[in-house]
N, C-alpha and C positions, 0 to 999 in steps of 0.2 A: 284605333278606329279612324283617326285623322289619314292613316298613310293607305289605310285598306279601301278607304270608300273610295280614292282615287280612281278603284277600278269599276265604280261604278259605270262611266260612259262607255265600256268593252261589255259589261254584262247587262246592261240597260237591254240590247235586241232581246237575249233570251231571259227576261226576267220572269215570264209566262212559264217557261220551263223549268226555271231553277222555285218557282210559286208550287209547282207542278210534284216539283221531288221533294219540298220541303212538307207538301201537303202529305205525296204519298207515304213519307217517313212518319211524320207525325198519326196518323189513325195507325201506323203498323208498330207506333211505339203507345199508343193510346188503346190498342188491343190485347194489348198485357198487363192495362192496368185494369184491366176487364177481369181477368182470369183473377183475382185475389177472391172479389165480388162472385164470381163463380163458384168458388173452393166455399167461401162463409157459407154458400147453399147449398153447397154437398153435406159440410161439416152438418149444420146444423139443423139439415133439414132429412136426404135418405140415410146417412150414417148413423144420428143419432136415434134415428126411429126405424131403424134397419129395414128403409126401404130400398132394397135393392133395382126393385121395377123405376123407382123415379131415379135410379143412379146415374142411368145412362145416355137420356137423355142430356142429362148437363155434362159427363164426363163427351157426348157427340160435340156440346158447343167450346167445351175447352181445346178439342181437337180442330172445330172449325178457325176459332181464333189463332190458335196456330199457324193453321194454312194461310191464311189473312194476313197475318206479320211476315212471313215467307214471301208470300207473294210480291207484297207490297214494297218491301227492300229490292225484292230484283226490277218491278218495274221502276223505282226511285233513280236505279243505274242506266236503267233501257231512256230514261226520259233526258238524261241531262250528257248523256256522255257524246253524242255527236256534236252537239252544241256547243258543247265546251270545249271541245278538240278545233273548231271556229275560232272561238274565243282567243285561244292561245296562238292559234293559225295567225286570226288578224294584229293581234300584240305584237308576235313575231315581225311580218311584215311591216308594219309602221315603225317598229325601230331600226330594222337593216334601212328604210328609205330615209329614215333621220339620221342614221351614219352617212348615207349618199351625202344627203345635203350640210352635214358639218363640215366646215373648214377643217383643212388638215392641218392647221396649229391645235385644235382640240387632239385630234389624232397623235400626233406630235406630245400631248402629255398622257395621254391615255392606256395602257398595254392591252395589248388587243388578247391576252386572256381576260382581263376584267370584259370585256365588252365580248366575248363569246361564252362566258359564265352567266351574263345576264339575256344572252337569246336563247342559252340553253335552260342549266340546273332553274335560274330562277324563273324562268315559264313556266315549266313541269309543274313548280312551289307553289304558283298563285294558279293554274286550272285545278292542280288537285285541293284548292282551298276552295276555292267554289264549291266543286264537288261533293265534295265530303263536310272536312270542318265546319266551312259555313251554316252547311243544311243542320248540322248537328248540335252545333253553337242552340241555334232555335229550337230547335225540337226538343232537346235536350231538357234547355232551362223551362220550356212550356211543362214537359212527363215532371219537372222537379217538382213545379207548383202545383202542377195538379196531383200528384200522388202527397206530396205533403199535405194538402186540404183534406185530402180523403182519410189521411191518418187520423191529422183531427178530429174528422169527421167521424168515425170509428171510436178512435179514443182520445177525449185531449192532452190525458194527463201520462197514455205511452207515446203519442206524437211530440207534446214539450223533450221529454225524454231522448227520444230520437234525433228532435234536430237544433240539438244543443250543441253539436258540433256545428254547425253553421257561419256563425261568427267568426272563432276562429278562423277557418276554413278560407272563408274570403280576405281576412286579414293578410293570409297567409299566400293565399296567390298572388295577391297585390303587390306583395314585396318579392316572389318569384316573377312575376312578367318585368318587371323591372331589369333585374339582374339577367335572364334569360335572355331577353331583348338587345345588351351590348353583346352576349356571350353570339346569338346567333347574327349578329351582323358581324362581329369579325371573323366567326367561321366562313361567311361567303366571299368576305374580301380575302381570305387567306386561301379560298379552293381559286377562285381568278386569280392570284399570283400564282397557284402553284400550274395552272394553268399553261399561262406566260411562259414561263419554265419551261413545260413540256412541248409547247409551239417553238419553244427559241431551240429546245435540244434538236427538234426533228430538223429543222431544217436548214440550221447548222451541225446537222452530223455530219459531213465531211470535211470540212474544222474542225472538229473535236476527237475525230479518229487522225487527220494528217499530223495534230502536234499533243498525240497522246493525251487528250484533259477529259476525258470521259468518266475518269474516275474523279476528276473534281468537280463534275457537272454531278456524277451521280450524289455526292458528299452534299452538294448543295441540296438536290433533289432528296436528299433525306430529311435533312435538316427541316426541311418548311414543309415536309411531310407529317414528323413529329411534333413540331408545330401547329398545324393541322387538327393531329392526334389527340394532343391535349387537349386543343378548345373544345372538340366534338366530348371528350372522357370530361368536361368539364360543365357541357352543356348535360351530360347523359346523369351529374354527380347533381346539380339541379334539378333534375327533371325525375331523378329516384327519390331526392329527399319529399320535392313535392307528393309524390305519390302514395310514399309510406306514412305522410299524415291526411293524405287525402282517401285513402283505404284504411288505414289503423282506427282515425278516430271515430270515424260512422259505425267499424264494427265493436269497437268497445259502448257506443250509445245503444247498437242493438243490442247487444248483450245484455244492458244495464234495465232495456227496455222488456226483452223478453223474462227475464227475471221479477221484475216489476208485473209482470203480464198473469207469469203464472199466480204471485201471490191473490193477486185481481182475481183470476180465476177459482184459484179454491176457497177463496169468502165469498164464491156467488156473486162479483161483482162484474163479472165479465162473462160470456160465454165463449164457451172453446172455438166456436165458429170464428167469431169478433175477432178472439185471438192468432188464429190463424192467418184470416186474412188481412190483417195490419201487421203481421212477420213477411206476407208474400209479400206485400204493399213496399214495406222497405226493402225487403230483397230484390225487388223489384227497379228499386231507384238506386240500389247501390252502379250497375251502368252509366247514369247519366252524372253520376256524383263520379265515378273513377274517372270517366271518360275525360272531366274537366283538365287535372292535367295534361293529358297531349293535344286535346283541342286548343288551351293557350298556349303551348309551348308551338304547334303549328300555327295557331293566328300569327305568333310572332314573328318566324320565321316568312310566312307570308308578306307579314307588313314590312320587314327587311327587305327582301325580293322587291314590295313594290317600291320602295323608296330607292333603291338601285336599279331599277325601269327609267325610273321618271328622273332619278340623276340626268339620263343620259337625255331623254325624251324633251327637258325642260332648259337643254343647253340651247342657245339661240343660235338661230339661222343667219348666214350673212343678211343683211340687210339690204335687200333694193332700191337704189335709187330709182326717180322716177326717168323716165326716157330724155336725154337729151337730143338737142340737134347737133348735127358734125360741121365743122369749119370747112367747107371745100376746100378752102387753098392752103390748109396746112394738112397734108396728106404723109402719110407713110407716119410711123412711129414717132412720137415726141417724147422723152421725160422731161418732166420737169423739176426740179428742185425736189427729188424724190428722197425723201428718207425712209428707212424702215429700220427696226429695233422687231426679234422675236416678242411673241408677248410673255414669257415667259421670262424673258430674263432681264437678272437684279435691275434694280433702280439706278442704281450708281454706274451701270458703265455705257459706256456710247453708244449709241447709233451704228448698225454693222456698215449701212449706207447713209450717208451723209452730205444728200442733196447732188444725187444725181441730173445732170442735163446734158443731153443727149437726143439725137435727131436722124435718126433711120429715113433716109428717102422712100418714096415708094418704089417697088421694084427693086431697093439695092441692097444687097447682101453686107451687112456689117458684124465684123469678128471680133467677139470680144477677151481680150487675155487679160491675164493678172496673176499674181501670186497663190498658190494656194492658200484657203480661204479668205480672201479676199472680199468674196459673196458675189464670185460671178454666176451660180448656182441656183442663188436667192433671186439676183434683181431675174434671172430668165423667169422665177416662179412666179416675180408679180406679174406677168404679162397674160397668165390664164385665170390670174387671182385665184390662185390658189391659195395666196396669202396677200392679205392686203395693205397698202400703202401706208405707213405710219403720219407720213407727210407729204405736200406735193400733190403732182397728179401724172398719170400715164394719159396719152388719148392715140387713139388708132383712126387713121384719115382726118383726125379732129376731133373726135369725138370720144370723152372721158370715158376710160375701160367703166366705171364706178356706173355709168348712164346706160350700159349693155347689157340687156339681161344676157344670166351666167350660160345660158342653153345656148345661144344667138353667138356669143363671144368665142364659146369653145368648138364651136363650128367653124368661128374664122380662123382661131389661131390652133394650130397643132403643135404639138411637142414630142420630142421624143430627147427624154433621160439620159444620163449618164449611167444610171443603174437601168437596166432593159429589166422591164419587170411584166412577165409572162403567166396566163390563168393558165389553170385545168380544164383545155378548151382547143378545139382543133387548128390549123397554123391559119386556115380561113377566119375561122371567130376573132382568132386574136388579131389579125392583120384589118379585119376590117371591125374594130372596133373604134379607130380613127376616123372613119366615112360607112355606117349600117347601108344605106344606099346606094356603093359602091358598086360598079357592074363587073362581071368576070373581067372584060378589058382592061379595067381600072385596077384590078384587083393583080394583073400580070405584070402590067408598067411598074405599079409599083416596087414588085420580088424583082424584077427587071432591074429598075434604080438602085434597090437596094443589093443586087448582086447576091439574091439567095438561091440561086441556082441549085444548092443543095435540097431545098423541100421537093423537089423532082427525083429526089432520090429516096425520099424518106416512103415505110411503107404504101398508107394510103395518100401519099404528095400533097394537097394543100386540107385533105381531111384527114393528117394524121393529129392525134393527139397528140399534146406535147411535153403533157404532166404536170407536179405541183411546180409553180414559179420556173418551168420552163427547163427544169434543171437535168432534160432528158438529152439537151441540148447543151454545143459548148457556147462561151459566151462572145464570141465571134459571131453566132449563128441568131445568139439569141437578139443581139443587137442589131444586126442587120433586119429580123422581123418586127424591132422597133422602128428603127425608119423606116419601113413598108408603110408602119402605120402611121406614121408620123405623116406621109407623101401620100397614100392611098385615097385620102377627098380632096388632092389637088388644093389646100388650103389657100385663099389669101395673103396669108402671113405667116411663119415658118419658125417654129425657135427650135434646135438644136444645143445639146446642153452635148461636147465634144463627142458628136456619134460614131467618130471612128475610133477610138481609143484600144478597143478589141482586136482588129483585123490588121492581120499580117498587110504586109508592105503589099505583092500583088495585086492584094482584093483592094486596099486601100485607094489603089490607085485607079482603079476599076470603077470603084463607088463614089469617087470621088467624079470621073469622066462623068458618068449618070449622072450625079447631083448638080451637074454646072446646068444642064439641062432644066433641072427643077426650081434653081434659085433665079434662072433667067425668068420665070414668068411669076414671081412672088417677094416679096420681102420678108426679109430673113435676119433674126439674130442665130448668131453660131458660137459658142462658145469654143477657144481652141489652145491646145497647148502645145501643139506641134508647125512650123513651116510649111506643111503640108497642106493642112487643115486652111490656114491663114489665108494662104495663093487662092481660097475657093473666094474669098473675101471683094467684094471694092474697096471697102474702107475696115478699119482696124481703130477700136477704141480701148485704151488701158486703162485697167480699173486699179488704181492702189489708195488702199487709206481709204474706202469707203467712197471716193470721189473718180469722175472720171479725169485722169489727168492728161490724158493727147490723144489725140483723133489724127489721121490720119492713111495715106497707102503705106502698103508693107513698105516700100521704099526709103517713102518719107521718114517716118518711122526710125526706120534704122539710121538711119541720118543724124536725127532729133533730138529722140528717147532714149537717155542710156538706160533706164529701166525696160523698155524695151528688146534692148540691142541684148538686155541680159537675159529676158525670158526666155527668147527665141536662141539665143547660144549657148544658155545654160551656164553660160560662166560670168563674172563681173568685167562689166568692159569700163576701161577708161574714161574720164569725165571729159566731157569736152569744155575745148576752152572756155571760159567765163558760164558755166554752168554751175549751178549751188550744189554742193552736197548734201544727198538724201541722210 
């Protein structure tokens, strides 16, 4: 109940309506309790005094009650199903906007089948619990007590009889929702892995067909299938044993009770009518007694689903600081004494960065190289905080990234990836998803800059589609429509994580002519591992060991830095005189 009432504040609008369905279920299950009451006045009123004329009037109201329970079930459906299609609608959308706003270190642990198993499968779990289970849960337990009263009330001594399974009964599902409850929470975490799996085959199938592993991809994909198979054949071996004591033992009580009935009957202690209608009376409630079983096995499930909602729901938000003021006079990028450590990893080892400082002028393009992994990758990520600063501070014209709000900050600063990573969305959407306000002009400079000359070939030219992750595309092409968008709102401030990496020598050279143009009116980090890349540079900073270690022009540089002189030629160069050994 702890994890279900959570959804209270989603079903709070329509509680009018779900009052609504539970009402109309309840008289359409309260008009069957009618019909027992009706049969006692058939029995023992035109049957036994074989009046046929008074027959049919009550044989018209047992028919009307009929109509009544019919009716009243379809409208219970008619009342709550728009509403609750809402319901799931707004749940939906509140968690895709809390994926927006989580930091991508949550993302970074998270597999994005867990987190599209819980905007699918487990939505679908908690509207159809509202719907149904819930409304049933009540109705259900209300038809119990009240048909059990009326047994008594009928007879006390075939009612004891009758609901002497009860005890048990409850004892017994208390120790199934238990066990039921772990069984279906790892059934959902195990369909989100297997999920994952089916997201990572799709869109690494051309890996997996270029170095033949499809058949160990598939081996995998069985494995956690039958895995799967189990929990479900194990949740189903649960969910039968419940039922066959939850059906077995009410009808051996009626059994014990109609037996007891008829002796009643032929000492004159009861009459046949009486009899009758406290056999309909339990027949009657066997429904809400069976029904018990899958209503807790779907509560549980429900309350599974919501506690895997609100996992995600209850993950915190960065945090905003409140607005700082900027330093005039220290303009263009600063770090300072910047560390960062993933948050995720072990305790024991270092700092990937290690008190970076560092001073971008305004207006001046600065290159950064290093070794691979190094984390020249990382430090470009803290400048849209994407991930944030372990220690230290960034400030942009002076002013602390941390004091920016995150809307405001990614208006100044634009990025574009080393991975060009493209939606299923036309080459327009996706180019101007770096400036939504950008004009057609804006929108041509930039495929201009960017040397895509090709989307003028494509069928509909900048309203072609481009497909999933862009992969319609080679990645030459696709990268180039990343720095479109990277350059397309004319940003402030510019990071570049090596955007030419993809494109042949030609176009390189091309994109690179455009881009001197862009870096003249902005400041700019560029990440580079080529001579090429560097020359777009004023200044050149080398990152090893977590630390910045020389700053400098390419020239300089090569002069200076034998770590340097080694990235850019690839090979080990000679130590200069009285320099230490790395």
């Amino acid at each position: 109940m702890r994890s279900l009432l959570r959804l209270w504040p989603y079903a709070r609008p329509v509680r009018w309506r779900l009052a609504g369905a539970t009402l109309a279920a309840g008289i359409a299950s309260g008009s069957v309790l009618l019909v027992p009451l009706v049969l006692r006045s058939i029995v023992d009123g035109p049957v036994a005094h074989h009046d046929y004329g008074g027959l049919w009037p009550l044989a018209g109201l047992l028919l009307l009650l009929g109509l009544i329970e019919a009716g009243l079930f379809g409208v219970r459906r008619v009342i709550v199903a728009r509403p609750l299609a809402k319901v799931e609608s707004t749940m939906r959308g509140d968690l895709f906007a809390k994926l927006q706003r989580l930091p991508v270190s949550f993302h970074d642990r998270w597999p994005s089948g867990q987190l599209l198993s819980r905007a699918t499968s487990d939505m679908f779990t908690m509207r159809l619990f509202l719907a149904f289970p819930l409304v049933f849960l009540i109705v259900n337990s209300l038809v119990f007590v009240t048909g059990s009263v009326m047994m008594l009330v009928l007879d006390w001594r075939l009612g004891l009889v009758t609901l002497t399974p009860a005890i048990p009964l409850v004892l017994l599902s208390r120790y199934f929702e238990s066990r039921y409850a772990l069984a279906a929470r790892r059934s959902q975490d195990q369909t989100g892995d297997l999920a994952t799996l089916i997201e990572e085959s799709i869109l690494g199938i051309r890996v997996l067909k270029a170095f033949g592993r499809h058949r160990t991809m598939a081996e995998r994909f069985q494995q956690q299938n039958r895995e799967l198979r189990e929990t479900e054949l194990g949740k189903a071996r649960l969910l039968a044993n419940l039922w066959a004591m939850i059906v077995g033992l009410p009808e051996i009580a009626l059994g014990c009770a109609l037996a007891v009935g008829a002796v009643l009957v032929a000492h004159d202690e009861l009459t046949t009518g009486t009899l009758v209608a406290f056999l309909s009376t339990a027949l009657a409630l066997r429904w809400p007694v069976e029904s018990l079983g899958w209503l807790l096995a779907y509560a549980n499930e429900a309350a599974t689903a919501t506690d895997r909602y609100f996992e995600v729901m209850d993950e915190p938000d960065d945090p905003e600081r409140p607005s700082g003021n900027p330093v005039a006079a220290d303009r263009g990028i600063r770090f300072s004494g910047v560390r960062f450590r993933y948050p995720d990893a072990p305790a024991d080892t270092p700092d990937l960065l290690c008190g970076i400082d560092l001073h971008i002028r305004s207006g001046e393009t600065m290159a950064l190289v290093g070794a691979t992994g190094s984390g020249k990758t990382t430090l470009t990520a803290l400048l849209p905080r994407l991930y944030e600063v372990t220690g230290g501070s960034i400030t942009l014209d002076g002013r602390d990234l941390r004091d920016i709000p995150r809307q405001r900050l990614r208006e100044l600063v634009a990025v574009a990836f080393e991975e060009p990573t493209l939606f299923s969305a036309t080459v327009r959407e996706n180019v101007l998803m770096g400036a939504p306000g950008a004009s057609p002009e804006q929108l041509a400079t930039a495929l201009h800059t960017a040397q895509a000359a090709f989307v003028e070939k494509l069928p509909a030219g900048v309203e072609t589609q481009v497909g999933e992750q862009g992969l319609s595309l080679s990645g030459g092409q696709r990268q180039r429509l990343a720095l479109a968008r990277a350059v397309v709102g004319e940003p402030g401030f510019l990071v570049l994580d090596d955007p030419l990496s993809a494109l042949d020598v030609h176009t390189e050279a091309l994109v690179e002519q455009a881009l001197r143009q862009v870096l003249g009116s902005t400041t700019a980090l560029v990440v580079a591992h080529r001579p090429s890349t560097v020359l777009l540079a004023d200044r050149v900073a080398v990152l090893d060991g977590g630390r910045i270690t020389a700053v400098g022009t390419h020239q300089e540089l090569l002069k200076s830095s034998p770590a340097y002189r080694e990235l850019m030629s690839g090979e080990s160069a000679p130590l200069l005189e009285g320099s230490p050994a790395r």
